[in-house]
C-alpha positions, 0 to 999 in steps of 0.5 A: 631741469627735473634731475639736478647735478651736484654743482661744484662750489664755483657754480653754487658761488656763481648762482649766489652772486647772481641771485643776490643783485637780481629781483626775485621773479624775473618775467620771460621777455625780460631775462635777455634784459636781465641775464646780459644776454646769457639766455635768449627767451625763446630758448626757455619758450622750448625748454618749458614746452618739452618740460624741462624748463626751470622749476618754479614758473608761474604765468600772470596773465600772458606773461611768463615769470620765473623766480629768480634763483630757480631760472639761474640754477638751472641755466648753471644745471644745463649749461655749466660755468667754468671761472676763466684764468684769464681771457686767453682761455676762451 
């Protein structure tokens, strides 16, 4: 996403997480594989293609990567991350 929101100190801690036990670049096919199902890859093929997708992509070939920290910043940018009290609040 091009204009990026101030992330609240629970969503900047959630991207650290998630970058430091992830490699660096993460190919497309691969993200469903390596996000637990957060995102599907179809939904970033749309988002690339309207140019709103992650900052940082690059193609090798066919394959479609992303760098790692750029693609989880910008999930938390489009989606948000709110930490649960509990499961009774879902």
């Amino acid at each position: 996403m091009r204009n990026s929101r101030k992330l609240s100190p629970e969503e900047e801690e959630f991207i650290s997480t998630l970058v430091s036990s992830l490699p660096p670049v993460i190919a497309r096919k691969e993200v469903k594989r390596y996000l637990g199902g957060m995102i599907a890859s179809q939904t970033l093929c749309n988002a690339d293609s309207a140019g709103v997708g992650p900052q940082v992509a690059y193609r090798v070939g066919r394959v479609v990567t992303y760098r790692t920290e750029s693609l989880v910043r910008w999930i938390v940018e489009r989606f948000g991350v709110v930490r649960l009290a509990s499961l009774k609040t879902l």
